[in-house]
N, C-alpha and C positions, 0 to 999 in steps of 0.2 A: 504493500500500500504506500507505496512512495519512495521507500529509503531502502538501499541495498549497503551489506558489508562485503569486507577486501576480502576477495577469492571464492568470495561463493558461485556456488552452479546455480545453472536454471532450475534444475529439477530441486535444489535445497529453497530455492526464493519463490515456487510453486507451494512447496510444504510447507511453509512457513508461512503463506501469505493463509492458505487452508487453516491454519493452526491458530494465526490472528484471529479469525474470525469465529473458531470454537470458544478464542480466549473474551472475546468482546460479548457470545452469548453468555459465559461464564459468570461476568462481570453484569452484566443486567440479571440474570439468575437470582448474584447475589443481594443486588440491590433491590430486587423483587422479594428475597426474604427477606430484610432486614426491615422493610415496608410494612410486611404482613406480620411479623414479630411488632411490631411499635403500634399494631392497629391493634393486637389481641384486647378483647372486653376483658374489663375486671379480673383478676385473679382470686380465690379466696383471704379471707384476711387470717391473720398466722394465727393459730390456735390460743398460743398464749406470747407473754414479751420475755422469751428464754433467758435464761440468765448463765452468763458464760465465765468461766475463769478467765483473767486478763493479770495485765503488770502496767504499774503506772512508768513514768519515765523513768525513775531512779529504779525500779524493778521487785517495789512494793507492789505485792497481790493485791489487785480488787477484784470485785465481780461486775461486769459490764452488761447491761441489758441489752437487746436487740434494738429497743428504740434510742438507745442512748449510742449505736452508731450511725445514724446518721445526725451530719451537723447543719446547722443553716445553710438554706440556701444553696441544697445538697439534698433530691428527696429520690436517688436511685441507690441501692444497694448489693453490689455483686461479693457473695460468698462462697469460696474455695474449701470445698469440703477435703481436704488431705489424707490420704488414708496411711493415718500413724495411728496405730499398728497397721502393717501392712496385709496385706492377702496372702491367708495361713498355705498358700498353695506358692507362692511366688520363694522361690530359694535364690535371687539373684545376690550376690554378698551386698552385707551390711558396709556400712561405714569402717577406714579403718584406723583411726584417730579420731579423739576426744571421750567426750561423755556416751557421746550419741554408741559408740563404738564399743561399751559396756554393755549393751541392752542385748536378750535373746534376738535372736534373727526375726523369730515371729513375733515383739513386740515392736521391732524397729521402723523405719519409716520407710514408703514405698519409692524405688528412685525415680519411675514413670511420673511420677507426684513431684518430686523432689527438680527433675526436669523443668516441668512444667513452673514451678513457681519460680525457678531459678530465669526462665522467660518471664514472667510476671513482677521479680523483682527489676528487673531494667524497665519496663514500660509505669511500674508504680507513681513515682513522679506525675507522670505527664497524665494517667489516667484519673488521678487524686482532684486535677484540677476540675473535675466533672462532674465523676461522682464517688461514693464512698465504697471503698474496698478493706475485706480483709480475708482473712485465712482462718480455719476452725481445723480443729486436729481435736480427736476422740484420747488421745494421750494427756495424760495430767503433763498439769503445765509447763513443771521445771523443765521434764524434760523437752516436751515443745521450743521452750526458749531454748535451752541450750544448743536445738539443732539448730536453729534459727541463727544462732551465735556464731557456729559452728560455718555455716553457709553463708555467712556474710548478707542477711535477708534483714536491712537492717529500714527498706523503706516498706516494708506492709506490718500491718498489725495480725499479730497471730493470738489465736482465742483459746481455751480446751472448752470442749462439749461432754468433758467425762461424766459431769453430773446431770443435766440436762437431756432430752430426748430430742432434741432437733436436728440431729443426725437420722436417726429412727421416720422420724414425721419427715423430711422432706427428702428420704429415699437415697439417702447418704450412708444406709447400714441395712444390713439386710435381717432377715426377721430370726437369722444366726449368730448376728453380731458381726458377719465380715464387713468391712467397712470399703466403702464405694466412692469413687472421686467425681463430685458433681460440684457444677459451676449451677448458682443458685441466683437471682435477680430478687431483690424486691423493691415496691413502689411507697412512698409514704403517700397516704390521701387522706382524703379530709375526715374521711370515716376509721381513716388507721390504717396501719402497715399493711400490705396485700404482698399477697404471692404475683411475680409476674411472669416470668421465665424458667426455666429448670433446663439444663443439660440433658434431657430425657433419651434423645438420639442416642446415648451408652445401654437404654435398653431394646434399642429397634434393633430387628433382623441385620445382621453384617451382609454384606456383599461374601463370596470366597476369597477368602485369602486377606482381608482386611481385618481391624481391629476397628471398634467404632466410630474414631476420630470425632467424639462429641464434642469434644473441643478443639476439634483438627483446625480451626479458620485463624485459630489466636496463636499457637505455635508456630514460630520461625523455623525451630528447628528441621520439622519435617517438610514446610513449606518450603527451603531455602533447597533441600535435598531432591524434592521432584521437580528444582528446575534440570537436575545435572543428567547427561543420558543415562546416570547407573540407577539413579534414582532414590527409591528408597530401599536402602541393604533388606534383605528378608534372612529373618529369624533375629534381626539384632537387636538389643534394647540401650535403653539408657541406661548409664553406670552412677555411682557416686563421685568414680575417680577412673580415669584412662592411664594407660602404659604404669 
């Protein structure tokens, strides 16, 4: 569609011109979801105003309520369900330094998670300015912060949900206790906190050979990877730590 690079063929600026044009359906696709996501009616309003372990700055324990994270002028709220403890079925190694790297294997934190928020710590800044974010881990706290500390996650706020049921209620645990990684939205209105959005995509049907990518659109990492011809490596995962 206009512009050609050094040494390409015909036949590559044929395929690519083909490929533009799957990428520009793509790109209205997405903006056609994101449409019909912002149009959805009402949500339900949240059962109760959970109450969550927290650390104030100095790293004095409080308990923080649900409505007391969102601030003025500020009425959207995305929460990252973490699954600390990890899924009793996942053996990829644990941590292998600090605190975090004392805990059994099946009580430690999951690294697909651990990834993921390690993406969410670089974009936290910029997304703060908008709306209110934070992170929930079914892990008592200390150790929560510590991994936290440990990972250099030093711009989101991390919650424990250990005593609490809001992991349970908004499908972040399952009715075994494995715990589930769900990206959460809610709306403050004038009648009260409403549910808006949920990650739910982590329980529809997979395509073969995929994992659910429920929250594939906000990761770089895999994004960055199905630009390259190898793509996405299969069978590999994320680590805590490479070489």
């Amino acid at each position: 569609m206009g512009i050609a690079f050094p040494g390409e063929s015909r036949e590559y600026r044929a395929a690519r011109d083909r490929l533009l044009e799957q990428e520009i359906e793509l790109r209205r696709a997405m903006e056609a979801v994101a449409a019909a996501r912002r149009e959805l009616p009402p949500g339900g309003l949240v059962p109760e105003d959970y109450v969550f372990k927290g650390a104030e700055a100095d790293g004095a324990p409080i308990e923080v309520r649900l409505s007391e994270l969102f601030v003025p002028g500020k009425d959207s709220l995305l929460i990252y369900s973490f699954m600390f403890p990890r899924d009793p079925e996942d053996q990829t190694p644990g941590p292998t330094i600090g605190q975090t790297a004392l805990l059994p294997l099946a009580e430690g934190p999951c690294p697909s998670c651990t990834a993921l928020i390690d993406q969410m710590a670089g974009a936290a800044d910029h997304v703060s300015q908008h709306v209110n974010l934070a992170v929930v881990a079914k892990t008592p706290l200390p150790q929560l912060l510590a991994f936290a500390e440990e990972r250099g996650w030093r711009r989101l706020r991390f919650l424990s949900s250990a005593t609490n049921t809001y992991n349970v209620d908004y499908h972040a645990e399952t009715p075994e206790g494995t715990q589930r990684p769900m990206l959460t939205v809610f709306h403050r209105c004038l009648d009260g906190i409403r549910h808006f959005w949920s990650s739910e995509l982590f329980y529809a049907p997979t395509e073969p050979g995929q994992d659910p990518r429920h929250v594939g659109t906000l990761e770089p990492l895999w994004n960055m990877l199905d630009l390259t011809p190898e793509g996405r490596p299969q069978g590999w995962e994320e680590q805590f730590q490479y070489g």
